[in-house]
N, C-alpha and C positions, 0 to 999 in steps of 0.2 A: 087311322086318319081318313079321312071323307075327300074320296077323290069326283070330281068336277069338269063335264067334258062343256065345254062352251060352246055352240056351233054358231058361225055367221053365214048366213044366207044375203045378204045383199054389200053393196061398195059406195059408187058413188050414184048408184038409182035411187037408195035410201040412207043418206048417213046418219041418220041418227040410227037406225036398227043397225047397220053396220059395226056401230061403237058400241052396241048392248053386248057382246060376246065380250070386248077388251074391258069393259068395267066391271063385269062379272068375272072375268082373271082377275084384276088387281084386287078386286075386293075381299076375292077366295085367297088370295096369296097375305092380305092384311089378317083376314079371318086365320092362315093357316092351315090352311085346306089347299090338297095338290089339283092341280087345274089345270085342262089340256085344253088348246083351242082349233077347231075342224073350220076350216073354210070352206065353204060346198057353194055350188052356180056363182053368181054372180060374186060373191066373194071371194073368188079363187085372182081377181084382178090386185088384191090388197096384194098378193106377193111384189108385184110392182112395186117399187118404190116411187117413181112418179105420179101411180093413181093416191095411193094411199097418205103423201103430202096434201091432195086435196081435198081430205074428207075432215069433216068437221061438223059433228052432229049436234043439234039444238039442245043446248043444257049442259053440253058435256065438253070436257078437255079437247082440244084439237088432235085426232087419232095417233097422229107421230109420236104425240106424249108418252100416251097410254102404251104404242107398241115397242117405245123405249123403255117402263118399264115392264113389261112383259118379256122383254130379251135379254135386262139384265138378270130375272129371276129364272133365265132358260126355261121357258113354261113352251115344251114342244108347241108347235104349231103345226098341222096337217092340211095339205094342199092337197 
């Protein structure tokens, strides 16, 4: 199986790059490919739950979605 590290480097400075890490898990976990997500610099603020309600990137699901499903699939996340 084809494992999958996802990194986000930004939060609410940029959210739509923010949400490219959590679409790229859902995707791989659709695909069936094991997928881990790394927060690093400014993405390390998503562990909040407060920031992370307020991101919501151009094109894409509202992030809460996405990290709802990402936790029901237990997809580690690294802060």
């Amino acid at each position: 199986m084809a494992k999958i590290l996802a990194v986000a480097t930004h939060a609410t400075d940029d959210p739509t790059k923010c949400t490219l890490a959590f679409i790229t898990a859902v995707g791989a976990l659709g695909g069936g490919k094991e997928v881990t997500i790394g927060l690093v610099g400014e993405a390390v603020y998503l562990a909040k739950e407060a920031i992370a309600k307020t991101v919501h990137g151009v094109g894409f699901p509202p992030l809460p979605e996405l990290i709802d499903k990402v936790v029901k699939a237990k997809v580690p996340v690294f802060v």
